[in-house]
MIVEXKE-123765 format. One record per atom (N, C-alpha, C): atom name; x negated, y, z; chain; residue number from 1. Coordinates in pm, whole numbers, m for minus. Each point is the difference from the previous one (the first is absolute). Layout:
BEGIN
<r atom="CA" east="X" north="Y" up="Z" kette="A" nr="NUM"/>
...
***
This chain:
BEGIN
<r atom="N" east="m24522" north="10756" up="m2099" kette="A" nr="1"/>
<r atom="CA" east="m97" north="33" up="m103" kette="A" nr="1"/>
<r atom="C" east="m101" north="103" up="48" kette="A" nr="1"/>
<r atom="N" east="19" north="57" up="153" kette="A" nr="2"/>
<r atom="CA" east="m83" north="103" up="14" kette="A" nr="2"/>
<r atom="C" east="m157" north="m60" up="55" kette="A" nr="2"/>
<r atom="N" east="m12" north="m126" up="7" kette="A" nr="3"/>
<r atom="CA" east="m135" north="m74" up="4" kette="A" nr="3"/>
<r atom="C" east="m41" north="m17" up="m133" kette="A" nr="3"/>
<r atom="N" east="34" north="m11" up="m114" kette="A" nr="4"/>
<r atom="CA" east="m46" north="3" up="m111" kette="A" nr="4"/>
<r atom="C" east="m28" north="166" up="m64" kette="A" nr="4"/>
<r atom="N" east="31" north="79" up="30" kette="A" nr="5"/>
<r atom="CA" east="m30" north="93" up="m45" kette="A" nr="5"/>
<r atom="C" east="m90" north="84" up="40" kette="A" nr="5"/>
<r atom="N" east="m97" north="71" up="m67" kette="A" nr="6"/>
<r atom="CA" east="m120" north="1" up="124" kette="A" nr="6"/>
<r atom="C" east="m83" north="178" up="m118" kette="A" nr="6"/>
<r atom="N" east="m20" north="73" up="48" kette="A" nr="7"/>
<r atom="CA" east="m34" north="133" up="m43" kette="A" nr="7"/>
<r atom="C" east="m164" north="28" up="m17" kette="A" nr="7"/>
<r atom="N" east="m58" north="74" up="m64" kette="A" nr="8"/>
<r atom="CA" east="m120" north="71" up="5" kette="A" nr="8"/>
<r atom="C" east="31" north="128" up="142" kette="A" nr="8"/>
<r atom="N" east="m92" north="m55" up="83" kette="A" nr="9"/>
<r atom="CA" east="37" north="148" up="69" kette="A" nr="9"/>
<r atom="C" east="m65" north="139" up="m3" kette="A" nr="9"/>
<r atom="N" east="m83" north="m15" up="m125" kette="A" nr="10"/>
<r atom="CA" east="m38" north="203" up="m52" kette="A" nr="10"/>
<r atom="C" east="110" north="m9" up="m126" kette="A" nr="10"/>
<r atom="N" east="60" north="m93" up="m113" kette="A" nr="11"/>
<r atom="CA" east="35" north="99" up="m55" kette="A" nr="11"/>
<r atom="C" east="170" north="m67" up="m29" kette="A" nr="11"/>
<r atom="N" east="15" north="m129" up="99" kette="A" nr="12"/>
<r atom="CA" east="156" north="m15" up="34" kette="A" nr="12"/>
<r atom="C" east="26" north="m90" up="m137" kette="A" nr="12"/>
<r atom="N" east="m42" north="m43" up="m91" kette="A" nr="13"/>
<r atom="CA" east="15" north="m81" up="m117" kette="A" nr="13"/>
<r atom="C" east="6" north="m128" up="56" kette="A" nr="13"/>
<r atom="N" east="109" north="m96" up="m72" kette="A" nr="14"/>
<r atom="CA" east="26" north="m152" up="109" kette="A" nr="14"/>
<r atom="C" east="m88" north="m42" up="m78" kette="A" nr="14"/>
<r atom="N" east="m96" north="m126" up="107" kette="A" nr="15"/>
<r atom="CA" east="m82" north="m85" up="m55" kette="A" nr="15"/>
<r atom="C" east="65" north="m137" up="m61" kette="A" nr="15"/>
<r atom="N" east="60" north="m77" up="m105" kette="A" nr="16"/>
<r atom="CA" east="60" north="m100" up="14" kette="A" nr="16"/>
<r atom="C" east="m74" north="m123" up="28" kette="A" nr="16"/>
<r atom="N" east="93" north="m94" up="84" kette="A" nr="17"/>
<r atom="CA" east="m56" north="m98" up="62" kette="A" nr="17"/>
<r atom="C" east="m95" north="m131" up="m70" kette="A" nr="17"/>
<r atom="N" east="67" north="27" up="m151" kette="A" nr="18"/>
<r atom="CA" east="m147" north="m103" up="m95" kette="A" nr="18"/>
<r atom="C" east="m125" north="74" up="31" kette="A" nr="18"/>
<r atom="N" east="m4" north="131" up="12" kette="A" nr="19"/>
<r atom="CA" east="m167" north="108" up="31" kette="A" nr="19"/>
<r atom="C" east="m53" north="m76" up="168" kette="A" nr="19"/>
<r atom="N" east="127" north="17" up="38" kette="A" nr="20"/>
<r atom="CA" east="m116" north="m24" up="152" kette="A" nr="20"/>
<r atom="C" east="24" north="m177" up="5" kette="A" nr="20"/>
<r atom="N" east="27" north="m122" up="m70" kette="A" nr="21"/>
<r atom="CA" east="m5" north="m79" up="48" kette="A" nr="21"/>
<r atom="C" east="m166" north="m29" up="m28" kette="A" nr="21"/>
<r atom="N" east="m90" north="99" up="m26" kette="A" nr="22"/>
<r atom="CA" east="m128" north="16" up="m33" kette="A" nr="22"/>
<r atom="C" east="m77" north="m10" up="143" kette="A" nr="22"/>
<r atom="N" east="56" north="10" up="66" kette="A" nr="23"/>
<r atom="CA" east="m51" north="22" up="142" kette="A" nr="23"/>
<r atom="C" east="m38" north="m112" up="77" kette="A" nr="23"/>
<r atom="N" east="72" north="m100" up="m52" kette="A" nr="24"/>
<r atom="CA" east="m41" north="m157" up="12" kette="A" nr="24"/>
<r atom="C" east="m145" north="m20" up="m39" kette="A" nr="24"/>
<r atom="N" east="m39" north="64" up="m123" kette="A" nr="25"/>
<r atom="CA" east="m153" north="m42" up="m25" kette="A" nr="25"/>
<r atom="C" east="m98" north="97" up="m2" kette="A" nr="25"/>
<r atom="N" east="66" north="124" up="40" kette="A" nr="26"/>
<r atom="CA" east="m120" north="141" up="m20" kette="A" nr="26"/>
<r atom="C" east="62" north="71" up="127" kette="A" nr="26"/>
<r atom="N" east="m86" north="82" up="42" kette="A" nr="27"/>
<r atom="CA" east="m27" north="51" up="114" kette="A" nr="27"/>
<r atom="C" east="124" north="156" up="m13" kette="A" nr="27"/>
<r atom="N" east="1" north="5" up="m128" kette="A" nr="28"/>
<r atom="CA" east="87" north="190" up="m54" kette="A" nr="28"/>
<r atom="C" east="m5" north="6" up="m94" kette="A" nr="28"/>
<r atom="N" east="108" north="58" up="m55" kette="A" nr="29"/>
<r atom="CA" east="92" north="55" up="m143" kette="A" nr="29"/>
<r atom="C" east="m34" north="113" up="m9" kette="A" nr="29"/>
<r atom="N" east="m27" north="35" up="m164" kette="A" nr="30"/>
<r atom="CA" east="77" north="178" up="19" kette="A" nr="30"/>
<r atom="C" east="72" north="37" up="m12" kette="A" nr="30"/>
<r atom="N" east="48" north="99" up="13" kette="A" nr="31"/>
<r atom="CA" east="163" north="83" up="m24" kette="A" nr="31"/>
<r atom="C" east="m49" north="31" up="m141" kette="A" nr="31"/>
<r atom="N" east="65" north="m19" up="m90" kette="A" nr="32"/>
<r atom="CA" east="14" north="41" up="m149" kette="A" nr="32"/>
<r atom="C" east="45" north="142" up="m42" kette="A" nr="32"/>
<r atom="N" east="73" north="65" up="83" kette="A" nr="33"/>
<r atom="CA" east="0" north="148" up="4" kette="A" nr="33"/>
<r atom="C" east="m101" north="58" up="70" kette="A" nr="33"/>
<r atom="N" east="m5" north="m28" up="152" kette="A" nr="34"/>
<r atom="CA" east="m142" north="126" up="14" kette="A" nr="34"/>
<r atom="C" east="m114" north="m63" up="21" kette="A" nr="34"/>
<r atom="N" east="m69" north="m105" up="m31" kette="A" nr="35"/>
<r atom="CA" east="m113" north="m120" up="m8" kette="A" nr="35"/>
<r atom="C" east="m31" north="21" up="135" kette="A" nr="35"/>
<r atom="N" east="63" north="11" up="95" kette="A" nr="36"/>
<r atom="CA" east="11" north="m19" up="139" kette="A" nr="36"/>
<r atom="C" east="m65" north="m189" up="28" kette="A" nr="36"/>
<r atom="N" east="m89" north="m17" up="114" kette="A" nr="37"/>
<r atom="CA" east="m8" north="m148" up="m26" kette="A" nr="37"/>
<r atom="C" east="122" north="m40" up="140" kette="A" nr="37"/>
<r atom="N" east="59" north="m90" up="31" kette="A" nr="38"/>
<r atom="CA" east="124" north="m36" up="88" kette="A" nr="38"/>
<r atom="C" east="m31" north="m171" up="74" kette="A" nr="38"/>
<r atom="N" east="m28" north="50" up="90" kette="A" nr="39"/>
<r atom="CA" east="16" north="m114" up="101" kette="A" nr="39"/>
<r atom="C" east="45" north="m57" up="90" kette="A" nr="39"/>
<r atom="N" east="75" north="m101" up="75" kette="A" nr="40"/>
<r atom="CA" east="82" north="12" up="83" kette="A" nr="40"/>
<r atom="C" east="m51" north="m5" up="112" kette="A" nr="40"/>
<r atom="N" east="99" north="81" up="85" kette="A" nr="41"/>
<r atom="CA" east="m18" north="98" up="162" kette="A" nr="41"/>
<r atom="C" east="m54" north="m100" up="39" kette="A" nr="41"/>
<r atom="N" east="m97" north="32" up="112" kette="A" nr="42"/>
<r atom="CA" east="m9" north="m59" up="111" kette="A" nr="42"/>
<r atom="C" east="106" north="m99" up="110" kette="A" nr="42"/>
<r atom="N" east="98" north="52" up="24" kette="A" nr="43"/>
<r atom="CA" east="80" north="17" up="80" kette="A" nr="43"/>
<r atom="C" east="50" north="m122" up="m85" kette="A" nr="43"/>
<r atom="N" east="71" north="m13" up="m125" kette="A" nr="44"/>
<r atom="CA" east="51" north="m121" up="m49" kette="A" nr="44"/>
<r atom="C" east="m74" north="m151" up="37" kette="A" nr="44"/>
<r atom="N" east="m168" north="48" up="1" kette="A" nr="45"/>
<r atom="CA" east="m54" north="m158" up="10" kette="A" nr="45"/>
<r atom="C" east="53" north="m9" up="153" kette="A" nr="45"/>
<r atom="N" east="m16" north="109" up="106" kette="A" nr="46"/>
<r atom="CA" east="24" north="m60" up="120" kette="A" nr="46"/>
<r atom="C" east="117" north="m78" up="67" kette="A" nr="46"/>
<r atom="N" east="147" north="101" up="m95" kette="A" nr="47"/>
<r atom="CA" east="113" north="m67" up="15" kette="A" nr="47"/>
<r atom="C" east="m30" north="m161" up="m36" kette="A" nr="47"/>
<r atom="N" east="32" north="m36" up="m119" kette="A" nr="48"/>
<r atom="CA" east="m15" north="m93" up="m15" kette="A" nr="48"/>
<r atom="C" east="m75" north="m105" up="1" kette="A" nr="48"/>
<r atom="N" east="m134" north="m7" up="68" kette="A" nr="49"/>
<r atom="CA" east="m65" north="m101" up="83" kette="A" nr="49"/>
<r atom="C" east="84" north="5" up="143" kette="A" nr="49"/>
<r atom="N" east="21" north="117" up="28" kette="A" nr="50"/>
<r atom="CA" east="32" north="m37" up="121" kette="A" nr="50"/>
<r atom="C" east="150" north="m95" up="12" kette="A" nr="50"/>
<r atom="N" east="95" north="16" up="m138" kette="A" nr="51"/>
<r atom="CA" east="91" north="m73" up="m3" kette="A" nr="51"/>
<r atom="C" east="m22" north="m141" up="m32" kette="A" nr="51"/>
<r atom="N" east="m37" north="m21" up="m65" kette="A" nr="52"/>
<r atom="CA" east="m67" north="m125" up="m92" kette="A" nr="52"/>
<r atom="C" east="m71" north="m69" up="136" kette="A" nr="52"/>
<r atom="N" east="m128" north="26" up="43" kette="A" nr="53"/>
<r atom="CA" east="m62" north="m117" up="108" kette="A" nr="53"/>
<r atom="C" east="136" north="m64" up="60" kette="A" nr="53"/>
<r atom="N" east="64" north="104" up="122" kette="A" nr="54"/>
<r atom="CA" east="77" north="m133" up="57" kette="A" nr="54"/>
<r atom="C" east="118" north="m82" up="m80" kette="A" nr="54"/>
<r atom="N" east="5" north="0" up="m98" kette="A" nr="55"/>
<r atom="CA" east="87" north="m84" up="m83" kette="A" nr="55"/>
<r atom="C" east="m106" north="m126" up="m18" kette="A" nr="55"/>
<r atom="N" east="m73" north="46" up="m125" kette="A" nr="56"/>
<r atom="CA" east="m57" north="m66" up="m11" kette="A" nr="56"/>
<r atom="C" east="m86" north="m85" up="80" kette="A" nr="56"/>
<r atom="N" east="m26" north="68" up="119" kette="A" nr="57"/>
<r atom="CA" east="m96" north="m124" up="83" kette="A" nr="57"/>
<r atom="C" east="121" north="m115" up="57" kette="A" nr="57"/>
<r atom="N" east="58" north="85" up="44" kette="A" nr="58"/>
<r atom="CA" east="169" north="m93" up="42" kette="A" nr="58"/>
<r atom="C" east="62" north="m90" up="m83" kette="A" nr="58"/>
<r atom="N" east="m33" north="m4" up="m133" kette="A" nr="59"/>
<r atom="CA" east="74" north="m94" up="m78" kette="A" nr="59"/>
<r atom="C" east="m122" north="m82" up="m79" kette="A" nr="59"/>
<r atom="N" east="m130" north="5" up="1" kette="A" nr="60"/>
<r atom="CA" east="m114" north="m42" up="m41" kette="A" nr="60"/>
<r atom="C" east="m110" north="m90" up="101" kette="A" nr="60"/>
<r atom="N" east="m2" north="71" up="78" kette="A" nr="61"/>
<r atom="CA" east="m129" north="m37" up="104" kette="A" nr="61"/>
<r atom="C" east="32" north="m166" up="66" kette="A" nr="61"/>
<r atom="N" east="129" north="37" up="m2" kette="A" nr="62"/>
<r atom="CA" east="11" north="m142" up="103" kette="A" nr="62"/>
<r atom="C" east="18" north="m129" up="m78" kette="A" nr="62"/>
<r atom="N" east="70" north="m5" up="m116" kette="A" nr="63"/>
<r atom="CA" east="m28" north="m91" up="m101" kette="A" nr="63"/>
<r atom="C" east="m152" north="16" up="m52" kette="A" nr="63"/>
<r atom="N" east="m65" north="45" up="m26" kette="A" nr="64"/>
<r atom="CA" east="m142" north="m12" up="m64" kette="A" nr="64"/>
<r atom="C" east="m129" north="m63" up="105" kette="A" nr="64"/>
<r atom="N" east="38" north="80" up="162" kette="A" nr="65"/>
<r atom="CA" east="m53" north="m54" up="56" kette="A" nr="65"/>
<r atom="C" east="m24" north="m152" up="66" kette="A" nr="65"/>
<r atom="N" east="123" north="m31" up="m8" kette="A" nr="66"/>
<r atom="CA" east="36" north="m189" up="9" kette="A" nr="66"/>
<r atom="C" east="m67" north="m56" up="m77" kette="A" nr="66"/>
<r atom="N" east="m13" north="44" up="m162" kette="A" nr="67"/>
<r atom="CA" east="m65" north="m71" up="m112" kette="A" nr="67"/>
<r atom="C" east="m139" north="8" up="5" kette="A" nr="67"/>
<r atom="N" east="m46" north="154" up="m25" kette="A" nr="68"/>
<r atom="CA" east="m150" north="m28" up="4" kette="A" nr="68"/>
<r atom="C" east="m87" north="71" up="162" kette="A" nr="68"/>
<r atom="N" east="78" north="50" up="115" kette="A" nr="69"/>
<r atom="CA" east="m78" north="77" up="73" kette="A" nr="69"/>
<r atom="C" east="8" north="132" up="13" kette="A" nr="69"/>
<r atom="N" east="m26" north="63" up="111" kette="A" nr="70"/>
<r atom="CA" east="16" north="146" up="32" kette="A" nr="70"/>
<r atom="C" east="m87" north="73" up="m95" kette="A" nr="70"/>
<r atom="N" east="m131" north="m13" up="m25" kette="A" nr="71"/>
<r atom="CA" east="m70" north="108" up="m66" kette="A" nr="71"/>
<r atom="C" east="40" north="m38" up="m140" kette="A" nr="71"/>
<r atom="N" east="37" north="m45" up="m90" kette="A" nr="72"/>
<r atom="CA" east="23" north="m21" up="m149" kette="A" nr="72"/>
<r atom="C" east="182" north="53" up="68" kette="A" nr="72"/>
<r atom="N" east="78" north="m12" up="76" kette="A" nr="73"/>
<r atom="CA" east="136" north="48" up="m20" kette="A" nr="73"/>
<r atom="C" east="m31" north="181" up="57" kette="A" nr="73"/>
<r atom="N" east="m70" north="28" up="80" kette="A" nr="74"/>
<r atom="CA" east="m64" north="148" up="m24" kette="A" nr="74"/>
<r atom="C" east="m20" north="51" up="m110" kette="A" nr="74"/>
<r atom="N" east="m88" north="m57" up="m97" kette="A" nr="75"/>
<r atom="CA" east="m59" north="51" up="m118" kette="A" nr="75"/>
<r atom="C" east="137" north="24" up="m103" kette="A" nr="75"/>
<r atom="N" east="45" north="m90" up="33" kette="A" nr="76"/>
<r atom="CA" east="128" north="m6" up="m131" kette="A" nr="76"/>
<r atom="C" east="119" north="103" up="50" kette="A" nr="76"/>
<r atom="N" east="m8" north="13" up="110" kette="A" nr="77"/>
<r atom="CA" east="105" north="114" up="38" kette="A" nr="77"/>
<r atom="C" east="m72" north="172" up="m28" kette="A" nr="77"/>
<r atom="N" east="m107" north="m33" up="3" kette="A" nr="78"/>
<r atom="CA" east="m41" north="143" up="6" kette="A" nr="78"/>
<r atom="C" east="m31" north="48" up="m155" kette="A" nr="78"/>
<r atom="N" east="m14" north="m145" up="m64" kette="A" nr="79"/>
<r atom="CA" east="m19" north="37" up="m170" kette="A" nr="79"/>
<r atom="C" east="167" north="m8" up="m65" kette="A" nr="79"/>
<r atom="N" east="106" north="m18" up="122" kette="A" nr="80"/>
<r atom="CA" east="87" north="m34" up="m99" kette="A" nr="80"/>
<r atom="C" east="73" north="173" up="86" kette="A" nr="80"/>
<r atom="N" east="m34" north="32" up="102" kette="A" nr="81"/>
<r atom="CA" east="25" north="165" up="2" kette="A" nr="81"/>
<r atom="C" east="m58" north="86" up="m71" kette="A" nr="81"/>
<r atom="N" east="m109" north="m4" up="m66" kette="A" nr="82"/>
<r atom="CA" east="m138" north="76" up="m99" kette="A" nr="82"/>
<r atom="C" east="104" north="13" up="m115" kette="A" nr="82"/>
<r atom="N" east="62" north="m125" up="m79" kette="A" nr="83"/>
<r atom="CA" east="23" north="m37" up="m113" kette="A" nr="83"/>
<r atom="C" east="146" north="103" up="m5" kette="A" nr="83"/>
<r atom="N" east="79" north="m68" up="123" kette="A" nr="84"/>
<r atom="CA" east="126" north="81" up="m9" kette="A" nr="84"/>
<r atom="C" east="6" north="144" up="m10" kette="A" nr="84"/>
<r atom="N" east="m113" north="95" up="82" kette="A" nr="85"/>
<r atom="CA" east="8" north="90" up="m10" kette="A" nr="85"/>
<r atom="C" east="m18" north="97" up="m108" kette="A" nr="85"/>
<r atom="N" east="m74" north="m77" up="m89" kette="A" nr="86"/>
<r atom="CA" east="m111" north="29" up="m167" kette="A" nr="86"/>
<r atom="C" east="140" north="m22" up="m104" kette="A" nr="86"/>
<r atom="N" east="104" north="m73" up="20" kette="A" nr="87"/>
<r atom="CA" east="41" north="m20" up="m60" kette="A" nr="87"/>
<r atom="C" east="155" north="53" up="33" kette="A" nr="87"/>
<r atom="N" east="m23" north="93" up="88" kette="A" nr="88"/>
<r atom="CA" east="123" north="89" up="91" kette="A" nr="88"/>
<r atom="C" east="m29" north="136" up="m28" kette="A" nr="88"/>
<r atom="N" east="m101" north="48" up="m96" kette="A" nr="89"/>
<r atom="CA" east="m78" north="151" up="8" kette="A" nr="89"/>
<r atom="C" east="82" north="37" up="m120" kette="A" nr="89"/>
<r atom="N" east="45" north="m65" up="m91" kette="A" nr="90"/>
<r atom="CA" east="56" north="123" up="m149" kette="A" nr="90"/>
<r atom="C" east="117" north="60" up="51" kette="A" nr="90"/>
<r atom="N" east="56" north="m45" up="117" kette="A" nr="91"/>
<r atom="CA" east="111" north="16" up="48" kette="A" nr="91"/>
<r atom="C" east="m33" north="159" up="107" kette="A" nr="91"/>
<r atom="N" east="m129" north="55" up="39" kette="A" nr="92"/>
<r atom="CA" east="m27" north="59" up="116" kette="A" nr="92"/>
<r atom="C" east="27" north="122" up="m43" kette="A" nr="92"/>
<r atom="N" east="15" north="69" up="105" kette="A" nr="93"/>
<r atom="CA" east="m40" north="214" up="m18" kette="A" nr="93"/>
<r atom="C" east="m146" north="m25" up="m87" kette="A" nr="93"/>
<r atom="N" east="24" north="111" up="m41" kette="A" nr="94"/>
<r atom="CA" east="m101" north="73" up="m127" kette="A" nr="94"/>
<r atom="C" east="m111" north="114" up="82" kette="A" nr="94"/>
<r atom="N" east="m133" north="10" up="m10" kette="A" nr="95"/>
<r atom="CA" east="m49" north="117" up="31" kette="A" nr="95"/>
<r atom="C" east="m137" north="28" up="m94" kette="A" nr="95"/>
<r atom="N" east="40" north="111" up="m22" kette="A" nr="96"/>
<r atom="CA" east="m109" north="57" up="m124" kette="A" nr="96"/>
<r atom="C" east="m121" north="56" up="20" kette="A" nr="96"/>
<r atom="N" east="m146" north="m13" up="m86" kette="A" nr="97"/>
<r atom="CA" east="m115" north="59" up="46" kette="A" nr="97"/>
<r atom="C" east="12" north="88" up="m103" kette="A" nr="97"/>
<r atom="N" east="m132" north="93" up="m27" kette="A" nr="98"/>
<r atom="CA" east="m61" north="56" up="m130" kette="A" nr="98"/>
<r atom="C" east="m73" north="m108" up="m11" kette="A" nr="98"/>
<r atom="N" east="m20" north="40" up="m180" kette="A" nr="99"/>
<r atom="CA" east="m106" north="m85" up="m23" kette="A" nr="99"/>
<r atom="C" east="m102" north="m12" up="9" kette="A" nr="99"/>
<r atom="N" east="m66" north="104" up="65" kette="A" nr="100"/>
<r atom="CA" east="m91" north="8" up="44" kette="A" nr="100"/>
<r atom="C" east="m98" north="m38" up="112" kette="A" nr="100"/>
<r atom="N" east="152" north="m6" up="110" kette="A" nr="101"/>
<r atom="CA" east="2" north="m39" up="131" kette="A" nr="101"/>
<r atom="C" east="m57" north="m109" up="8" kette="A" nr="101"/>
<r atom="N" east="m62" north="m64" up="115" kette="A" nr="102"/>
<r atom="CA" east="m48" north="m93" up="35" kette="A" nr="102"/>
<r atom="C" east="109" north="m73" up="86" kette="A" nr="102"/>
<r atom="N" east="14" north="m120" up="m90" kette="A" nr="103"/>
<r atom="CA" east="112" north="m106" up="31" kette="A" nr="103"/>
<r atom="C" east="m50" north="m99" up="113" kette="A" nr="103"/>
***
């Protein structure tokens, strides 16, 4: 459960995971205690592209490419790593701006 649980890091209040499955269609949440805006790390998108491509090209590319061709089985691997990753973020580390800050 310690991937589902996921903190504000100025004022430590858990975000629950219906709040960030928001992250799928908006860029950042706020923290409802300190209107902190929260986005996920850097470091999370890198892990997980970097996990995701060789799966996915390995279990995708070579069936797609038989059917329609190398550049349409490219496109679909790289939109189907885009997709996975967008939809791998409510799950990420948390990092907070002001609101003021330039996001």
């Amino acid at each position: 459960m310690f991937m589902l649980k996921r903190l504000c890091p100025n004022c430590d209040k858990e975000i629950p995971i219906r709040k960030r499955l928001t992250f799928i269609t908006s860029e950042f949440i706020r923290c409802e205690k300190c209107s902190n805006v929260l986005q996920p790390t850097l470091m999370w998108g890198v892990i997980t592209i970097t996990l995701i491509s060789p799966i996915t090209y390995f279990l995708v590319y070579d069936n797609i490419k038989s059917i329609w061709g190398s550049n349409v089985a490219t496109l679909v691997v790289i939109v189907l790593i885009l997709l996975s990753n967008r939809l791998l973020e409510p799950l990420a580390d948390l990092k907070a701006h002001d609101e003021n800050e330039l996001i």
